[in-house]
C-alpha positions as CSV (number, residue, x, y, z in Angstrom):
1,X,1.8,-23.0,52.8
2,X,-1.2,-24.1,50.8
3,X,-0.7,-25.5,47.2
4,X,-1.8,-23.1,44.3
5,X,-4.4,-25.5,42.2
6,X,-3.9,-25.9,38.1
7,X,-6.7,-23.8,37.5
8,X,-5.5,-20.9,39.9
9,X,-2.1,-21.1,38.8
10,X,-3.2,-21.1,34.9
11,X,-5.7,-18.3,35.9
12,X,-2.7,-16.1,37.4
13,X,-0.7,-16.4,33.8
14,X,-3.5,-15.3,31.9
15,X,-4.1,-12.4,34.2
16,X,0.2,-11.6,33.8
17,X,-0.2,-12.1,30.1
18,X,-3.2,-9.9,29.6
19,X,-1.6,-7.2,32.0
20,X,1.7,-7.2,29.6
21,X,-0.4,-7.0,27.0
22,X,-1.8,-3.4,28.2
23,X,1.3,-2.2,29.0
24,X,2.8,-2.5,25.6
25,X,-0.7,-0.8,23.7
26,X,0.1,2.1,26.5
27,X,3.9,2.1,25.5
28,X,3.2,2.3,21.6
29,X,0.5,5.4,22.2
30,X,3.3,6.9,24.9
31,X,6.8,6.2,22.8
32,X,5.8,5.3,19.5
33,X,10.0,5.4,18.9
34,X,10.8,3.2,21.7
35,X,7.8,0.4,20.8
36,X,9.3,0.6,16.4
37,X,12.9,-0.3,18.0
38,X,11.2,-3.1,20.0
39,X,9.4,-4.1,16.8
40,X,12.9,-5.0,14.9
41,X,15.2,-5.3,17.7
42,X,12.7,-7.7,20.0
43,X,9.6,-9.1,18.4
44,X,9.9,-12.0,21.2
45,X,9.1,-9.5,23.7
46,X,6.0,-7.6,21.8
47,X,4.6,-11.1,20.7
48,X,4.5,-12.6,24.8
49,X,2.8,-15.7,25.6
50,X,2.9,-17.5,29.0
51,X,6.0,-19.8,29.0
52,X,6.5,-22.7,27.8
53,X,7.4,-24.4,31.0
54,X,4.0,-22.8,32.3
55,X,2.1,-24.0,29.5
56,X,3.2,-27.1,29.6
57,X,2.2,-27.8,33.2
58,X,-1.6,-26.5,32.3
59,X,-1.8,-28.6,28.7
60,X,-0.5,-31.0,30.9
61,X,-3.2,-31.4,33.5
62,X,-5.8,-30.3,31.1
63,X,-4.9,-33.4,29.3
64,X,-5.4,-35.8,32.5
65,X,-8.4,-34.3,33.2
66,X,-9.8,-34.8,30.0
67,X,-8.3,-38.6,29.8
68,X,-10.1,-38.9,33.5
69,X,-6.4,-39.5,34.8
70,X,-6.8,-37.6,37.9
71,X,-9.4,-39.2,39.1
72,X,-6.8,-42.3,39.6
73,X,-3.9,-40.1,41.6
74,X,-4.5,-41.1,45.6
75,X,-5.1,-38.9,48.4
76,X,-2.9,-41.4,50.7
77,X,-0.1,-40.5,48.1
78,X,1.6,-42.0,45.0
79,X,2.2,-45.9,44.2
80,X,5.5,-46.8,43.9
81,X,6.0,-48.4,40.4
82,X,8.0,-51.6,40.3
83,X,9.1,-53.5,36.9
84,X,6.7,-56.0,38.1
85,X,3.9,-53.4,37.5
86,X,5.2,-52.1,34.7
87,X,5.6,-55.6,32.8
88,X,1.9,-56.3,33.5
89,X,1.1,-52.5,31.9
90,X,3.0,-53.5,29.1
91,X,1.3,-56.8,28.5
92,X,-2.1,-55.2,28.7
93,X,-1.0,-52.6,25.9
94,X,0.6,-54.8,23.4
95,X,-1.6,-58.0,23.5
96,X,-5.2,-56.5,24.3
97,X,-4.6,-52.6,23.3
98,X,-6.2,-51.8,26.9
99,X,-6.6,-48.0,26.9
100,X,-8.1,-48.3,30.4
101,X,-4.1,-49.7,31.0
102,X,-2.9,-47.0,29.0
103,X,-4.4,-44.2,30.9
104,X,-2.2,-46.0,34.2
105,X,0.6,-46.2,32.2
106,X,1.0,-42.5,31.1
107,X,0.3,-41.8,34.6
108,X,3.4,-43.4,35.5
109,X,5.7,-41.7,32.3
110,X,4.6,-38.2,33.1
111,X,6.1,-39.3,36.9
112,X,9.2,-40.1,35.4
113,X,9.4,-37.6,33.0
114,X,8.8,-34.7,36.1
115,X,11.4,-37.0,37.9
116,X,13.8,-34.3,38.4
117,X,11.2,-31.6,40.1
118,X,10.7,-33.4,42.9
119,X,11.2,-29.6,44.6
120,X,7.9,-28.3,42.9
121,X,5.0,-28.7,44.9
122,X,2.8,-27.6,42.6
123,X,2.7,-30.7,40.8
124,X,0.9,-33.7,42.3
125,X,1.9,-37.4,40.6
126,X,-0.2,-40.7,41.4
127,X,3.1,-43.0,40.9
128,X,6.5,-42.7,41.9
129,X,9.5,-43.4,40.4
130,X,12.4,-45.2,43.2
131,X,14.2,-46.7,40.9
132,X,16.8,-46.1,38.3
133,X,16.3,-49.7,36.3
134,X,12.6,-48.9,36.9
135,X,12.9,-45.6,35.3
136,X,14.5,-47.0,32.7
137,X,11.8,-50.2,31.9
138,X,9.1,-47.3,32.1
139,X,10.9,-45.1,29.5
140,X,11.7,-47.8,27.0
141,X,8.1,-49.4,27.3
142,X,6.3,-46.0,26.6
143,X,8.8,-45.2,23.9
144,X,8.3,-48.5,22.0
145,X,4.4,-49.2,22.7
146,X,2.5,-46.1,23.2
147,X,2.1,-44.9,20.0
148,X,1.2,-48.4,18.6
149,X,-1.6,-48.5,20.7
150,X,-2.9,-45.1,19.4
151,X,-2.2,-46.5,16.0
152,X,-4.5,-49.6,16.8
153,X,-7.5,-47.3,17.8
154,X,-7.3,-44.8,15.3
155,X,-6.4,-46.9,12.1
156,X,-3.5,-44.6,11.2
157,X,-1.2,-46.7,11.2
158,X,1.1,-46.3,7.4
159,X,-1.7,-43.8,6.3
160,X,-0.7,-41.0,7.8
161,X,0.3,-38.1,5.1
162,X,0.4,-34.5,5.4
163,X,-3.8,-34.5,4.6
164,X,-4.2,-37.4,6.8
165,X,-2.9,-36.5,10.5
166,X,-4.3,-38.7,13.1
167,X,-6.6,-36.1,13.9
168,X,-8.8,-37.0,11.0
169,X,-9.5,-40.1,12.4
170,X,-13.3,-40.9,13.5
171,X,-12.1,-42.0,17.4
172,X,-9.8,-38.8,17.8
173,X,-12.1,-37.3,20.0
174,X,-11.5,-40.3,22.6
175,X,-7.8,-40.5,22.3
176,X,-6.9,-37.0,21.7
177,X,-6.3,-36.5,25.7
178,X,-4.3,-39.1,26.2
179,X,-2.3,-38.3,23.1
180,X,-1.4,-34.3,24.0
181,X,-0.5,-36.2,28.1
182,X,2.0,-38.4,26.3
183,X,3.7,-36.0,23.8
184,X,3.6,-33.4,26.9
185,X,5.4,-36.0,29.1
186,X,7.5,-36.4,26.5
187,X,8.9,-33.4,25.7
188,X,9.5,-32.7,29.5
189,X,11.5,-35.5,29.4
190,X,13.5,-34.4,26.2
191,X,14.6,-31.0,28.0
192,X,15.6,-32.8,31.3
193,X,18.0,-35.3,29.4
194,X,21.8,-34.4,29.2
195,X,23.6,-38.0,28.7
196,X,24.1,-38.5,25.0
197,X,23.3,-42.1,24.8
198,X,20.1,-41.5,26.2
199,X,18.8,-38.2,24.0
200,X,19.9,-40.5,21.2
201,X,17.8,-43.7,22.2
202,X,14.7,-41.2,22.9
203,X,15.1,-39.4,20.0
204,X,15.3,-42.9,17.8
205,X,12.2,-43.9,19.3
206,X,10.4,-40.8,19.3
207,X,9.8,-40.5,15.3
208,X,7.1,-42.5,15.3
209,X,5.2,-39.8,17.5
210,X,5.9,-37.4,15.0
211,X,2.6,-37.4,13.5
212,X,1.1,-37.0,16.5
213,X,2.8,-33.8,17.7
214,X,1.6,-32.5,14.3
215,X,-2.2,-32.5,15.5
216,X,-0.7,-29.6,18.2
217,X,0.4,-26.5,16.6
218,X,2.4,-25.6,20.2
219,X,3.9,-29.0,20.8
220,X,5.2,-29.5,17.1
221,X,6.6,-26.3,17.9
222,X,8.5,-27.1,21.1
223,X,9.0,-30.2,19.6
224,X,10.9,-28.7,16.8
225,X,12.8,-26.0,19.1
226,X,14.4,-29.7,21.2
227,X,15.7,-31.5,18.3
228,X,17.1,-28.3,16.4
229,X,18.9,-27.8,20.4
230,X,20.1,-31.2,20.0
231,X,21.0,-31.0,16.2
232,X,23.4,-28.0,17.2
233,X,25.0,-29.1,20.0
234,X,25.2,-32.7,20.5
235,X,27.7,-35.1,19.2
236,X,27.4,-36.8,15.8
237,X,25.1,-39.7,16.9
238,X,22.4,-37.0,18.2
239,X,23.0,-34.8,15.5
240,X,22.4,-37.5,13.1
241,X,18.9,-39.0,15.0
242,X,17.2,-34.9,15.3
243,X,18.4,-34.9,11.7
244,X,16.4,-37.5,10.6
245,X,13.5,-36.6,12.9
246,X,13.9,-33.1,11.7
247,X,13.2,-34.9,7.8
248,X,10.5,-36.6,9.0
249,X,8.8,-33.5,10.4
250,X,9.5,-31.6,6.7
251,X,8.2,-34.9,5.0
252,X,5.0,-35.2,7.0
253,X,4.1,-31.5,8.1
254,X,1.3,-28.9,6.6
255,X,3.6,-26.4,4.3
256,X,3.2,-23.8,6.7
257,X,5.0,-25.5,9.0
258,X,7.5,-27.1,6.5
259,X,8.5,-23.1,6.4
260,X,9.4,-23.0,10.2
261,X,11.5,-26.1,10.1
262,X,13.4,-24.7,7.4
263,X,14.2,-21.6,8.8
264,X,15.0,-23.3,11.8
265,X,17.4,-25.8,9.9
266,X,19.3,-22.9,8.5
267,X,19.4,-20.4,11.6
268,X,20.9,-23.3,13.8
269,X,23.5,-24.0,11.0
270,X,24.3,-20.2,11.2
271,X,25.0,-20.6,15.3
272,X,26.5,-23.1,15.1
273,X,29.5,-22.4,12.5
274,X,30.0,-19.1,14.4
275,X,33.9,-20.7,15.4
276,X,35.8,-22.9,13.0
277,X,38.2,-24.4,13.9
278,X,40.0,-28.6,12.7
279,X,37.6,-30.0,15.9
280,X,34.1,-27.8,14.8
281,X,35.0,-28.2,11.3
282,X,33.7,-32.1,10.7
283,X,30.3,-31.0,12.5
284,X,29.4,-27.6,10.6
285,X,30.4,-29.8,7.3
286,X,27.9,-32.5,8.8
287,X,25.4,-30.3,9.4
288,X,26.0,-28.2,5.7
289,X,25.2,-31.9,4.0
290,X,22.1,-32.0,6.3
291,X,20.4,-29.0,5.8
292,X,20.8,-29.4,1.8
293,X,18.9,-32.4,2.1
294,X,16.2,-31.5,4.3
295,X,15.7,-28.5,1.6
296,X,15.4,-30.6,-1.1
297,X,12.3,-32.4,0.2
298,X,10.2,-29.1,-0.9
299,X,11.7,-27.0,-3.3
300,X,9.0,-24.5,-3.8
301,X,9.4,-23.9,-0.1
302,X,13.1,-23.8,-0.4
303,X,13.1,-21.4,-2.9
304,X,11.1,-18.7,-0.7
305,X,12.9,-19.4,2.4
306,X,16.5,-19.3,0.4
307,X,15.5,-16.2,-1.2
308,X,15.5,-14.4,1.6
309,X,18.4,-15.5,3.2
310,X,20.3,-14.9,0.0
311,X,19.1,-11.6,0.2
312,X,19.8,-11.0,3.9
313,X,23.6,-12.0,2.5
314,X,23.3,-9.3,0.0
315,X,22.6,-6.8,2.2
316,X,25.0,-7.5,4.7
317,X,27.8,-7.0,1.7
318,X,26.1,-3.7,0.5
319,X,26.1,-2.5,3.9
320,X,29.7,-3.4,4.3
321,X,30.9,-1.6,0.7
322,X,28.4,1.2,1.8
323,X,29.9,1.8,5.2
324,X,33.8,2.4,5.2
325,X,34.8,0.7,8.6
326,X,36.4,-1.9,10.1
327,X,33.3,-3.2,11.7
328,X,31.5,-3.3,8.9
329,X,34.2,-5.0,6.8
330,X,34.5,-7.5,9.6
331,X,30.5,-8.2,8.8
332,X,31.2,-9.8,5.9
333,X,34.9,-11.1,6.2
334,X,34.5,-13.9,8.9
335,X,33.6,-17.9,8.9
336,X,29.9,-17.6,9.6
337,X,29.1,-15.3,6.3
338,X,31.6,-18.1,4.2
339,X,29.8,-21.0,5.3
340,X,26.7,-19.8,4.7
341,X,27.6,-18.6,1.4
342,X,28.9,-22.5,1.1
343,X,25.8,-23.7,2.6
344,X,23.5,-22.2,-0.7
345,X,26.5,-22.7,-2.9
346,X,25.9,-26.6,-2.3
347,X,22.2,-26.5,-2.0
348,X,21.9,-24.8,-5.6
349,X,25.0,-27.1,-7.2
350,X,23.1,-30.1,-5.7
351,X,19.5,-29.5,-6.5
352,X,20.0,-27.7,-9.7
353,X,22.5,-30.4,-11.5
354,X,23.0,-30.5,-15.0
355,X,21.8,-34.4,-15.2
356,X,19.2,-33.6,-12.9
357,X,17.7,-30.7,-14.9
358,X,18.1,-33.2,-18.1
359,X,15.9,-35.4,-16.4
360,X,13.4,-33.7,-14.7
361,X,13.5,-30.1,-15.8
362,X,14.9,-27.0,-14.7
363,X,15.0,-26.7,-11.1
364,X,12.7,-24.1,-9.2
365,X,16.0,-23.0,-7.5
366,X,17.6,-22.2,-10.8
367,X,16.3,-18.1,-10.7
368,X,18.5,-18.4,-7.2
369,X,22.0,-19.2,-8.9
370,X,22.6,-15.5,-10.7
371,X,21.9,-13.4,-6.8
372,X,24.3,-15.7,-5.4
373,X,27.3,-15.4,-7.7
374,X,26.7,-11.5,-7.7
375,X,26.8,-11.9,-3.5
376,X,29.8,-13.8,-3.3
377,X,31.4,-14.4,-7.5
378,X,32.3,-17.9,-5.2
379,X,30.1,-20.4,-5.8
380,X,31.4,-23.4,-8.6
381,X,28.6,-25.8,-9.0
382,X,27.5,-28.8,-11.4
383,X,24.6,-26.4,-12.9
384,X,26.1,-25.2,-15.8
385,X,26.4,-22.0,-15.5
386,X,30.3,-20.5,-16.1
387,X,31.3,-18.4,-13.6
388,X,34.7,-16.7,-14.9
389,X,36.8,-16.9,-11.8
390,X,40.1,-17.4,-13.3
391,X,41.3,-13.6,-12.9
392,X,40.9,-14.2,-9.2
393,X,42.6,-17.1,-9.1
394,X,45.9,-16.2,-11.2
395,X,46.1,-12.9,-9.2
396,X,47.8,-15.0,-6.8
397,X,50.7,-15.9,-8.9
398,X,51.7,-11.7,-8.6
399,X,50.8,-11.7,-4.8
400,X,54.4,-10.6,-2.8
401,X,54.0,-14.0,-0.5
402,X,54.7,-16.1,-3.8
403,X,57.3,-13.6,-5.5
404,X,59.5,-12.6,-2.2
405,X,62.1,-15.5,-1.2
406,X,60.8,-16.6,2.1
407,X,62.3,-17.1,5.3
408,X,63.1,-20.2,6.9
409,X,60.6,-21.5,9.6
410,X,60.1,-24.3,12.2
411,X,56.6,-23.8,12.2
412,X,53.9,-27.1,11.1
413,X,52.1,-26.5,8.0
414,X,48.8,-24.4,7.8
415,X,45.7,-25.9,7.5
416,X,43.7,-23.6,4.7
417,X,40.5,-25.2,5.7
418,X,40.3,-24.1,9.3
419,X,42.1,-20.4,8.5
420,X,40.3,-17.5,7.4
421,X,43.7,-15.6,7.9
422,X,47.2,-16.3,8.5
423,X,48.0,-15.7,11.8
424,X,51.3,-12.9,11.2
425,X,54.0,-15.9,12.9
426,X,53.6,-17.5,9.0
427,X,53.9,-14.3,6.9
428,X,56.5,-14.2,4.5
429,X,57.7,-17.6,5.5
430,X,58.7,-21.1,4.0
431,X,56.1,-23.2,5.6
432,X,53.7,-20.5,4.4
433,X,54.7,-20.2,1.0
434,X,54.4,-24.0,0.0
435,X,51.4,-24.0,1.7
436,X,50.0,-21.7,-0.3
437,X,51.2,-23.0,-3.2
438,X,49.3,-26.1,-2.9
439,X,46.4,-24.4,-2.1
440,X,46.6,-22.1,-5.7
441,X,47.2,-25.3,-7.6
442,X,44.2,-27.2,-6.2
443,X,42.1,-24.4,-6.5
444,X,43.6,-23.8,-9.9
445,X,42.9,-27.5,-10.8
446,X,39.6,-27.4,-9.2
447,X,37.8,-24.7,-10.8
448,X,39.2,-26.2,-14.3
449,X,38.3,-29.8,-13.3
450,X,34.6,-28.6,-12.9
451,X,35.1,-28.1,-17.1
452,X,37.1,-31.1,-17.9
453,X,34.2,-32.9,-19.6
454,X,32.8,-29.7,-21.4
455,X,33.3,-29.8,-25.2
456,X,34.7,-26.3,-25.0
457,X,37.6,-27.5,-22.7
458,X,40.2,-26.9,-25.7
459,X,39.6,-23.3,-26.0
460,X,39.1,-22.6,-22.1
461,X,42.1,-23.8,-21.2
462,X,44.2,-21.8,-24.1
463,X,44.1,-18.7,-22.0
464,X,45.3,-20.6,-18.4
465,X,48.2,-22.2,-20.1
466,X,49.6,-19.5,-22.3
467,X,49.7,-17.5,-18.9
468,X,50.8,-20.2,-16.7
469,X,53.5,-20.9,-19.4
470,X,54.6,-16.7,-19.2
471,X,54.8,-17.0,-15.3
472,X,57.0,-20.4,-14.9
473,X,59.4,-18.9,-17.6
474,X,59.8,-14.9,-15.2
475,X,59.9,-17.3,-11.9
476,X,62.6,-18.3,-10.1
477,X,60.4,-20.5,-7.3
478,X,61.4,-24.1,-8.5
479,X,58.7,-25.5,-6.3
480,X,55.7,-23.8,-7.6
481,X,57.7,-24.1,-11.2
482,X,57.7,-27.8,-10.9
483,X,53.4,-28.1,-9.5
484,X,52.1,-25.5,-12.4
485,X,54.3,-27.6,-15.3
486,X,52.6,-30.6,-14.1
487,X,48.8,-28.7,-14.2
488,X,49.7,-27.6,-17.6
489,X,50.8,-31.1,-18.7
490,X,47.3,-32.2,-17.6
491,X,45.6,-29.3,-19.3
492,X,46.9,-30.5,-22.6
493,X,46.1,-33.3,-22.2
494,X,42.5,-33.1,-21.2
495,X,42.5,-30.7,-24.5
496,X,43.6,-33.2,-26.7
497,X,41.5,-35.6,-25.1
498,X,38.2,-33.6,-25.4
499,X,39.6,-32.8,-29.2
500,X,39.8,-36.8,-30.4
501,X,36.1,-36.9,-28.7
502,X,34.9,-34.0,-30.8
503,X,35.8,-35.3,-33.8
504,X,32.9,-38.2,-33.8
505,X,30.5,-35.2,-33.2
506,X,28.1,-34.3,-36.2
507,X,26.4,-31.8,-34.9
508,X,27.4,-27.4,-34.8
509,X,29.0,-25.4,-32.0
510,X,25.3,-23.2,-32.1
511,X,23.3,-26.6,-31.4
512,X,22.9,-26.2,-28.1
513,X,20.8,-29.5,-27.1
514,X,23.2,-31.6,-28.7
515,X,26.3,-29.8,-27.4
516,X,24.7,-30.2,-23.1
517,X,24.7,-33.9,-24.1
518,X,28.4,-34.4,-25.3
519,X,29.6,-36.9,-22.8
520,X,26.7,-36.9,-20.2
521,X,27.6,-40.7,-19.7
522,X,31.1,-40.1,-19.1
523,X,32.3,-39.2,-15.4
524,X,35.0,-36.7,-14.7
525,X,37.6,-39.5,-13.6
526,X,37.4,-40.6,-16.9
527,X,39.5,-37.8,-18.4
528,X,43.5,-36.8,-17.7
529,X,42.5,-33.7,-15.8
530,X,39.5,-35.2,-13.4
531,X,42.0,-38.0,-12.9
532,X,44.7,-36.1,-11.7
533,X,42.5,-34.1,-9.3
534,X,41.0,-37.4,-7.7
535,X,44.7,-37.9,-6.8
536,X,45.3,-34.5,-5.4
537,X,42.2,-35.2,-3.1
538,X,43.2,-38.4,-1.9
539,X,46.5,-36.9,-1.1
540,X,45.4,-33.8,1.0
541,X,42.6,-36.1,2.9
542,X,45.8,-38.5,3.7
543,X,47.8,-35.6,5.2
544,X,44.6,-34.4,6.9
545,X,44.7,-37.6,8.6
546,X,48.1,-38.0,9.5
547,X,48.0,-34.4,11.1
548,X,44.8,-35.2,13.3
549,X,46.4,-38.7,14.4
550,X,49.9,-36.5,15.6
């Protein structure tokens, strides 16, 4: 069977492409329904290019061609690298900067990235790889040295800004071929990798390229697609090395593109928290902290991407009060719709910090904070806005799982954080009960601990203890008697410690600049109530511990 050439072979896409094309004009004329439900149910298919693999191969040979690489492959059939050859390469490179060298070189690396498809015929190498340790050497070489050498040639080298891509240099022209071969190569190696130690060491390495898959709109592309692959599914090292690489992209791209990587940040966040349980929990909460930081790079661009993913929330929540059904209720009432609520919760308590708005100015996320509490009334964050979520909270203290004597049970203790909903085997038990308990008096202390420093404390807490004080004296639960007496002692206290403060003020209650700075150098530790909360935390991450080590 003869070979199909490059150009053939990249000729026979086009015609497929341009044939699919046709056939979707003639479906919108024929079924105008049919082509509107494509439009919002498959824009991948309506917008078809020739696939990436496919591309690849043709970008790939284009970019020998142009570098005068093929000229080099032999007819009698490929070289066999040694790490003889490839130590010589890398001298060359390092010491003199040889781009004649180079060219040899990336021949090799695109034989070891295609190392796998030894079955494909269609693709003809000038080296071949025998060797494991050989593939190795070749790998870490390329990785380390290549892009130094297009650093040396094109001056970039700690210039390089989101004006000032390597493409602006003078000699682009001349290096641009071998450039698009290596980042090719490249990312064929990135898809055929598995072994975690190994995505981790190429993606290390591989940041220093990043500038250079910039000056390709398709390959930045790809290029983003593998590390947000990696960022959702590999184990903390990966996730942590696409991370940063992720960062660099956002720090370093044109803001078009910064757009793309955000919405692919947050979209791969979304997949992945789709099951939570105590092993998946530690990775969506890495991958939560993450994402916040990569959005506060831009904020302008934050704020139109978050926008309308806050709105897509909102509409999921209309739909599901709109639609009386137990799908529709189920839309809104699972893990993935929390944690993305959580996910925006911390981005706007983080970015949009009281201290940080002293200092800098109100945050362009600010306009964001009043959509989200009306989505989800959930959110407490540092940005000084009062949500009044107390109602919700004390609701509890009427609930029949608290009020009912329970039964006894054998059953380990519930953990809250991994539990949308009590599985029935807990209802109306012992186990259950205490649990919950601790729960409402964290949360309880929580949501009042995000106030303990505010000069209004005294008077906000009036309302929680009178009623606190009403419940323990009608209940007969001893436990949850014993947790809410101690809240209350640290209530008052807080109070009267906010009180002695106050009375070294000279300023009035309708000063509002004066009143945002009463105690801005204090931390929350430093009064009765944050105090007492740092304890509770410590406590419940001990247990956590002690549960995962049994």
């Amino acid at each position: 069977m003869k070979k199909r050439s490059t150009k053939a072979k990249g000729k026979g896409f086009k015609n497929e492409a341009s044939q699919h094309k046709q056939q979707l004009e003639a479906l919108k004329e024929k079924d105008p329904e049919f082509f509107e439900y494509l439009q919002k149910n498959d824009k991948e298919l309506l917008e078809f290019n020739l696939s990436d693999e496919s591309d690849s191969n043709d970008e790939e040979a284009q970019a020998l061609e142009e570098a005068g690489l093929k000229d080099q492959e032999k007819v009698a059939g490929p070289s066999v690298v040694t790490n003889e050859l490839v130590s010589s390469w890398q001298h060359a490179i390092t010491k003199k900067k040889s781009l004649r060298i180079l060219k040899r070189l990336l021949l090799a690396f695109r034989a070891a990235a295609h190392v796998n498809d030894a079955d494909d015929i269609s693709k003809t190498f000038a080296y071949k790889i025998t060797s494991a340790a050989v593939f190795n050497n070749l790998v870490v070489v390329c990785l380390k040295h290549v892009s130094d050498v297009f650093d040396h040639h094109l001056k970039t080298k700690d210039v390089v800004t989101k004006k000032n891509l390597p493409n602006t240099a003078k000699k682009w022209k001349t290096v641009e071929p071998l450039v698009r071969s290596y980042i090719t190569s490249l990312l064929h190696l990135l898809r055929s990798l598995s072994e975690n130690d190994m995505v981790y060491f190429v993606l290390k390495e591989t940041e220093k390229s990043i500038p250079y898959f910039l000056c390709f709109t398709k390959q930045s592309k790809n290029y983003l697609k593998e590390l947000l692959q990696f960022w959702g599914t590999g184990d903390d090292k990966v996730k942590i090395a696409s991370f940063l690489n992720v960062r660099t992209l956002v720090t370093t791209a044109p803001k078009p593109f910064v757009e793309t990587c955000l919405k692919g940040i947050y979209m791969t966040f979304v997949r992945s928290c789709q099951t939570t349980t105590t092993h998946t929990l530690p990775g969506i909460n890495l991958m939560r902290n993450c994402g916040v930081q990569v959005f506060g790079i831009d904020l302008n661009t934050s704020y139109q991407t978050a926008f309308v993913y806050i709105r897509q929330l909102a509409i999921h929540l209309r739909n599901s009060m709109a639609i009386k059904s137990q799908e529709s209720y189920k839309s809104v009432y699972n893990w993935q719709f929390i944690h993305c609520i959580e996910f925006w919760s911390q981005l706007l308590a983080t970015h949009c910090d009281k201290q940080r708005v002293a200092e800098s100015g109100e945050s362009v996320l600010q306009p964001l904070i009043y959509p989200l509490v009306q989505v989800t009334i959930g959110v407490i964050s540092r940005t000084g806005v009062f949500i009044p979520l107390a109602p919700y909270i004390f609701s509890i203290l009427s609930s029949p799982e608290i009020r009912r004597k329970p039964k006894p049970s054998t059953l380990k203790p519930l953990d809250f954080s991994v539990h949308l909903k009590a599985p029935k085997s807990y209802l109306h038990t012992r186990v259950y009960q205490d649990g919950l308990i601790e729960e409402l008096v964290r949360v309880m202390g929580e949501y009042y601990g995000g106030q303990c420093l505010s000069i209004a404390f005294p008077e906000l807490a009036i309302p929680a203890i009178v009623q606190i004080k009403r419940h323990v004296k009608k209940s007969k639960n001893l436990k949850l008697n014993k947790q809410l007496h101690v809240l209350v002692e640290k209530f008052e206290q807080n109070a009267k410690y906010i009180q002695q403060k106050r009375q070294h003020v000279e300023f009035s209650p309708n000063n509002r600049a004066q009143v945002k700075t009463f105690l801005k150098d204090s931390s929350p530790e430093e009064t009765p109530l944050g105090a007492y909360i740092q304890s509770v935390r410590k406590l419940k991450e001990q247990r956590k511990q002690l549960t995962e080590q049994s």
